[in-house]
N, C-alpha and C positions, 0 to 999 in steps of 0.2 A: 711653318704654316704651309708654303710651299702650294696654293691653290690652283688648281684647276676649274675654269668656269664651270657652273653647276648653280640653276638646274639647265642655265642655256648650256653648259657642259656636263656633261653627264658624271666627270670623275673626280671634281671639286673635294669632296669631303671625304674622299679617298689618302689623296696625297695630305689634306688637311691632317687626319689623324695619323698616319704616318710619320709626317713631322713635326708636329708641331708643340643770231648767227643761222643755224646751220654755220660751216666752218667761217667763221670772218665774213656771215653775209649769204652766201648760196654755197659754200663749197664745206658743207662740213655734215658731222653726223644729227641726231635726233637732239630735239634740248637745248636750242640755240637761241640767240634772243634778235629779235629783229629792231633795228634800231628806229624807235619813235618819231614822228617831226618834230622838230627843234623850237616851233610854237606852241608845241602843247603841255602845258604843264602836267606831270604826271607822280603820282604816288607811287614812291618808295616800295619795294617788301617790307613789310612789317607782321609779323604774323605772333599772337598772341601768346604759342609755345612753341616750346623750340625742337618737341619731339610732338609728330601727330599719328597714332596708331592705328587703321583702320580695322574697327572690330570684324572679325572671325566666326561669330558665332554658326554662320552659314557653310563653314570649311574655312580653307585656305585663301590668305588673299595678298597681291603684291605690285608694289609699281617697279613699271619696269622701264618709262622714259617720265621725264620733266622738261618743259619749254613753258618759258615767260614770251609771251606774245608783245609786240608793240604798245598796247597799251597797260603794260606790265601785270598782265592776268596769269595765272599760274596754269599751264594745259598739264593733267596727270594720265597715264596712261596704264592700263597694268587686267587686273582679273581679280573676282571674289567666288565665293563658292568654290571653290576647286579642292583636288582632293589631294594630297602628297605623301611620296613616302611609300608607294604600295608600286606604281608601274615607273620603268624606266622613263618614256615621256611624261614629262608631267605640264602641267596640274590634268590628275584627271578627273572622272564625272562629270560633273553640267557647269562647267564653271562658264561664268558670263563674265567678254571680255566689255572693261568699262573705261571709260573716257571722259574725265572730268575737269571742269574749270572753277578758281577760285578766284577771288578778287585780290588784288596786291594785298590785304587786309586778312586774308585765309578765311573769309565766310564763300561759303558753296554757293557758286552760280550757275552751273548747270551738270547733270549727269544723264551719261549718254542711255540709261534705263536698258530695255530690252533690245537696242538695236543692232546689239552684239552678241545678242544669246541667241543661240543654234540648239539641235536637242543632243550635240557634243560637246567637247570643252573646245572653249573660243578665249584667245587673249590676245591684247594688246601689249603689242609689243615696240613700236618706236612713234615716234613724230615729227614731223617736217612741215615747216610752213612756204606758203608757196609767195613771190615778190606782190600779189596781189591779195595776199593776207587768209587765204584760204586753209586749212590745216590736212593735212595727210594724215592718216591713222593705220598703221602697217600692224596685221599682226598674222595670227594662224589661228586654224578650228578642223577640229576633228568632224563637226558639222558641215550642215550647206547654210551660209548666210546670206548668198548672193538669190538661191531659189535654182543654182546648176547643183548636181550630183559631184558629193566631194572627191576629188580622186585620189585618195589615200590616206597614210593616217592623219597626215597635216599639211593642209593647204595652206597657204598664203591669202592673206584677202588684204583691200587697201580699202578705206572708208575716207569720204574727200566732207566736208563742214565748214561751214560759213563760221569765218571767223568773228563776224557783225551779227551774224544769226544760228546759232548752231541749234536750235530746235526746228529748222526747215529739213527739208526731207535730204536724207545725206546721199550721198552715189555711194555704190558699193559696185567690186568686182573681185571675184574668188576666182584662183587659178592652183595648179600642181600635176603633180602626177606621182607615182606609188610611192615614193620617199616623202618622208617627212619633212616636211621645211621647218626652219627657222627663224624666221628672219632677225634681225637686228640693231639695224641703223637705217635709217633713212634718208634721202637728201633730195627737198625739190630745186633742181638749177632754174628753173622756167615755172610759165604756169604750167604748160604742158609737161615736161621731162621729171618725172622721179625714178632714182636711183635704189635699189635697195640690196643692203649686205649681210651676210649671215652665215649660215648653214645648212644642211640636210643634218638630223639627226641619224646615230646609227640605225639602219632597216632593216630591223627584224619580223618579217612576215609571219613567224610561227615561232617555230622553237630553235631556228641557229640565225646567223646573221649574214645577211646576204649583201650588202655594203655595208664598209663605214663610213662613220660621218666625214662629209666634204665640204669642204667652203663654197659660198656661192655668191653671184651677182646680180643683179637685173638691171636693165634699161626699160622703165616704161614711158609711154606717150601717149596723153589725154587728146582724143579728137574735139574735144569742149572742154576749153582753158579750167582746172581745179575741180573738173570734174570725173570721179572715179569711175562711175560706170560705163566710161568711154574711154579706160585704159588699154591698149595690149601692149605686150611683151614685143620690145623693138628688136633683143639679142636677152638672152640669157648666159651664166657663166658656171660649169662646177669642175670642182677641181679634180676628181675622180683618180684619184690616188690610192695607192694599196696601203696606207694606215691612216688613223683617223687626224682630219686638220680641221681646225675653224676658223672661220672668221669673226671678228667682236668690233670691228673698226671699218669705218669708211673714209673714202673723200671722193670727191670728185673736182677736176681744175675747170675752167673753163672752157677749153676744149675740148670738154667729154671724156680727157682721159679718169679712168679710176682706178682708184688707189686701194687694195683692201690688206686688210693687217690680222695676224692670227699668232697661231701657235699650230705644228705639227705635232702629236704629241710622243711617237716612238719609231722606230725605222733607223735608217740613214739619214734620214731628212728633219730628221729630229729636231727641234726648236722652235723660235720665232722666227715670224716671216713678213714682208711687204711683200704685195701683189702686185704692179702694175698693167690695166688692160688698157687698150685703144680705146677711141669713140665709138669703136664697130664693135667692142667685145672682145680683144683676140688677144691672146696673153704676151703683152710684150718684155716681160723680164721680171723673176720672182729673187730677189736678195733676201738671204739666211741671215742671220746676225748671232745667233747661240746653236748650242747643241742639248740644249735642256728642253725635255717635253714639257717641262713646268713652267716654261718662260713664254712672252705672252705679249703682242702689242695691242694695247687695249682701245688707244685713240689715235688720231689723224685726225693734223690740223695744219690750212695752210696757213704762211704768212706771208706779210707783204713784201719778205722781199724776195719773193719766187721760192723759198725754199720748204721743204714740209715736217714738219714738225710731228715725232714720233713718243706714244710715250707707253708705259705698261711696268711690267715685273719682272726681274730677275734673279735667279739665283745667282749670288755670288758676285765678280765684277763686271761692269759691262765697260770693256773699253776703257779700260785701266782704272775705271772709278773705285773708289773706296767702298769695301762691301759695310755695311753696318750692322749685318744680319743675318737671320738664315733666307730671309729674299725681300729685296727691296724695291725701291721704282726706281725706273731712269726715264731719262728725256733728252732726246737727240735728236738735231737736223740733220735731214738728209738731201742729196740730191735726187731732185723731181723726174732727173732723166737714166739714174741709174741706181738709185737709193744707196749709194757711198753713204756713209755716216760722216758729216761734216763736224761735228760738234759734240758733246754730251755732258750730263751729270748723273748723279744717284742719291736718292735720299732712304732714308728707311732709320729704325728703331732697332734695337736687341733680339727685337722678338721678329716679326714677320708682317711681311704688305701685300697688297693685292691691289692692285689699281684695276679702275672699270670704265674713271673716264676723265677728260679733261679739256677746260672752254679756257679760252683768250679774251682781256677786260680789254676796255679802251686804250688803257697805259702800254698794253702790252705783257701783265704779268699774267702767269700762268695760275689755272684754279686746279688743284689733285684731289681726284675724288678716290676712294676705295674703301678697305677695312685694314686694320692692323689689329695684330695679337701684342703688341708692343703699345709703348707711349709716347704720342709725341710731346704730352705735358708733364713740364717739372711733377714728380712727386706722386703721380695717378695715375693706377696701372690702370691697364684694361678694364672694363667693368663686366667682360664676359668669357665667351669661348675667341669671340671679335667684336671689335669695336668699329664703327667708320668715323672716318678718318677725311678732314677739308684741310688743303694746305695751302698757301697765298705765297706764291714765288716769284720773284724775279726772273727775267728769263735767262740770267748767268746762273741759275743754280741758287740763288742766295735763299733761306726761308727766312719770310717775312713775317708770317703770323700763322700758326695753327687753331687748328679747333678738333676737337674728338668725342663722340656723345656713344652710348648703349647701354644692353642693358646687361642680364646677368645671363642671357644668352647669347646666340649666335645673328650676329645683324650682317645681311648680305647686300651690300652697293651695287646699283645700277649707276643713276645718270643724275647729272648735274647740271644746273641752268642758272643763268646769268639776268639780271634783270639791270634795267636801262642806268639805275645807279652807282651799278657794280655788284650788288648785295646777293649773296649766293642762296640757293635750295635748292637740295638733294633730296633723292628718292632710292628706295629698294623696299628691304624687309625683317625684322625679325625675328628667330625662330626661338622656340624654346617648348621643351618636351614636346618636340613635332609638329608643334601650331603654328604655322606661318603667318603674320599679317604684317600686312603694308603700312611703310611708314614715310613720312615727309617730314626730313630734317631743316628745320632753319637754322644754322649755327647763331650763337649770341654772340652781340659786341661787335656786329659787323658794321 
C-alpha cells in the first residue's frame, strides 16, 4: 500500500498503486472528547448503522474531523458539493464547507447550512473545543468568507459556535497569503489560545512550481474568550524546506510548547519526523526517526506521565519491531525534551496500513484509526481497494479487539472520537469509480 496522505497529501494513490480530549484534555489534536460532569447522566453512542454514507449527488463529499462533545453529541466536520479528480487542490468548484452535529443516537441536530459557503470551494477541516465548551471549526476556502479579499488559493479561516447554541451568529476570521494552506489539527489550550497544524500545499501559480509543500503552525489569540472574529496570529511557523514535508499531527503541552509530526517525503531529510517549537514559535529541535518518504507520524498525544506518545506508519521495522507487512503502524514514547524514542511496538496485517489517527480511553488503552489493504479478522479479507480499520490496544502493544468495515471500493480515514463511555466513531470517505462521499463509521459490538 505504502500510502502517502492524499488529498491532504497530494501523492497518496501514487505510492498506493505502486505497491500495493483534545490530547488528554487541552493538549491534543481535533476529535477529542471532553469529559462530562460526574452528575449527569448521559447517553451512550448508540447509532442505528454502523456505516452512514453522505449522499453525493451534489459532487463530492467527505468528513474530515469527528468530536463527541461533553454531552456526547457527535460534532462532524468535512464539505459536500465539491469536485475531484480534475485539479491538484482539491475539492474543487463551489464546495460548501459543513459542520454538523448529531445526537448520541445519530438523528441530525444541527447543520451548519450556508455559513460556510463562499463563491469558491470552502471545507472543513478540523475541530477543537474550547474548556468553556465553545467549538472551533478550522478549515480553508479558495473564497472570502469572513467579507476580506482571499489572499491566495487557500486561506485558512477559524469559525467559533456555541456549543449550547450553535444556530446564533458564529465569529468568523479568514487569514493567508499566496500559498495554499492546509490546515489540519487543531487545539484550543484556553478560551483565548488556538493552535493549528498542517501544511501549505505545493504552489503552483501557473504552469511550474514555485514552492513545495511545507509544514506549518499557528498560535492564535481571541481578544473575546471563544470568539473567532477576534483572532489574530500571535507567531506563525513554516518549514520552508527545498522538498516537500507535512504536517498530519499536533500537540501542544502546557507551556505552549508544540509538537508537530509529519513525513518529509524525498531528499536527504527523507522520512518521518517531530517538530518541537517554543511558546514563542521558534524551532527548538526536529528528530528524524526513518529514512522512508512513505513513513509518517500521524498522531500526538501526551500522557500522564510527562512522556508523548507517537504513532503512524512504517515501512518495514521500526526500532527492531517485527515488520508484518509491506507497512505497518507503530507507537512509540518519546522524550518531550528531545524526542529520543523511549519505547515502541508495530502492528499491521500481510497486506498494508496507513494510520491517520489515534485517541487515549480512560483506562489508558490506545484507540488505532486508519485503512488496511490487509485483515485484521480471522477469515475476511478486505472488502475493497482499502478497508478502515479500529484497533483497541493495550498500551504494551497487546491487541485487544479489532473491528474493520468497507466497501468494494477505496475508503479513506481521517479522525476518530471517543465518547464519555469509551464507545468509538470515525470518519473519512469512500470512493469508488471516482465519487467520493462521506462516511461515519460506528464499529459494532463496542
Amino acid at each position: 500500500m505504502n500510502k502517502l496522505p492524499q488529498p491532504r497529501f497530494s501523492l497518496r494513490h501514487a505510492a498506493l498503486l505502486a505497491a500495493l480530549l483534545p490530547i488528554l484534555g487541552a493538549c491534543g489534536g481535533g476529535g477529542g472528547t471532553s469529559a462530562p460532569p460526574v452528575d449527569t447522566p448521559l447517553a451512550c453512542l448508540s447509532l442505528p448503522a454502523e456505516a452512514t454514507l453522505q449522499p453525493a449527488e451534489g459532487g463530492a463529499s467527505e468528513w474530515n474531523d469527528v468530536l463527541v462533545d461533553a454531552g456526547n453529541r457527535i460534532w462532524l466536520a468535512g464539505y459536500d458539493r465539491g469536485i475531484v479528480g480534475q485539479t491538484s487542490l482539491e475539492p474543487a468548484g463551489n464546495a460548501r464547507g459543513v459542520v454538523r452535529i448529531l445526537s448520541s443516537a445519530g438523528s441530525q441536530q444541527f447543520d451548519s447550512g450556508d455559513r460556510l459557503d463562499s463563491s469558491g470551494s470552502d471545507v472543513a477541516e478540523a475541530l477543537a473545543v474550547t474548556p468553556s465548551g465553545a467549538v472551533y471549526a478550522v478549515g480553508r476556502s479558495s473564497g472570502a468568507l469572513s467579507g476580506s479579499a482571499n489572499q491566495g488559493q487557500f486561506d485558512i479561516f477559524v469559525a467559533s459556535i456555541s456549543g449550547a447554541r450553535p444556530s446564533d451568529p458564529w465569529g468568523l476570521t479568514q487569514f493567508g497569503d499566496v500559498f495554499p494552506q492546509h490546515p489540519r489539527r487543531a487545539v484550543a489550550t484556553s478560551n483565548e489560545d488556538l493552535y493549528i497544524g498542517g501544511y501549505n500545499d505545493d504552489y503552483i501559480p501557473s504552469n511550474y512550481v514555485d514552492a513545495w509543500a511545507d509544514a506549518s503552525a499557528y498560535r492564535l489569540r481571541a481578544a473575546r474568550p471563544g470568539d473567532a472574529s477576534t483572532l489574530s496570529v500571535v507567531w506563525s511557523h513554516r518549514s520552508e524546506s527545498a522538498e516537500q514535508d507535512y504536517a498530519s499531527s499536533l500537540a501542544v503541552l502546557p507551556d505552549g510548547s508544540v509538537y508537530l509530526g509529519g513525513v518529509v517525503t524525498s531528499g536527504s531529510r527523507a522520512g518521518m519526523f517531530v517538530r518541537k517549537l517554543s511558546a514563542g514559535g521558534a524551532v527548538q529541535w526536529t528528530a528524524r526517526y526513518t529514512t522512508a518518504g512513505i513513513d509518517n507520524v500521524a498522531a500526538l498525544r501526551l500522557l500522564s506521565d510527562g512522556s508523548l506518545l507517537i504513532a503512524g506508519s512504517v515501512a518495514g521495522s521500526f526500532r527492531g519491531g517485527a515488520s508484518a507487512g509491506n507497512q505497518d503502524i507503530f507507537v512509540a514514547r518519546i522524550n518531550p525534551a528531545d524526542g529520543a524514542v523511549l519505547s515502541s511496538f508495530q502492528l499491521g496485517t500481510s497486506g498494508a496500513e496507513w494510520l491517520t489517527d489515534l485517541k487515549v480511553d480512560a483506562q489508558g488503552n490506545f484507540y488505532l484509526y486508519g485503512e488496511t489493504t490487509g485483515s485484521f479478522l480471522a477469515a475476511k479479507p478486505a472488502a475493497g481497494a482499502s478497508d478502515f480499520f479500529l484497533l483497541k490496544v493495550r498500551s504494551d502493544g497487546v491487541l485487544m479487539k479489532a473491528w474493520q468495515w468497507g466497501t468494494d471500493g477505496d475508503e479513506r480515514a481521517s479522525s476518530v472520537a471517543l465518547d464519555s463511555c469509551g464507545r468509538a466513531v470515525a470518519v473519512g470517505s469512500s470512493t469508488k469509480d471516482g465519487r467520493r462521499q462521506a462516511v461515519l463509521w460506528y464499529p459494532q459490538g463496542q
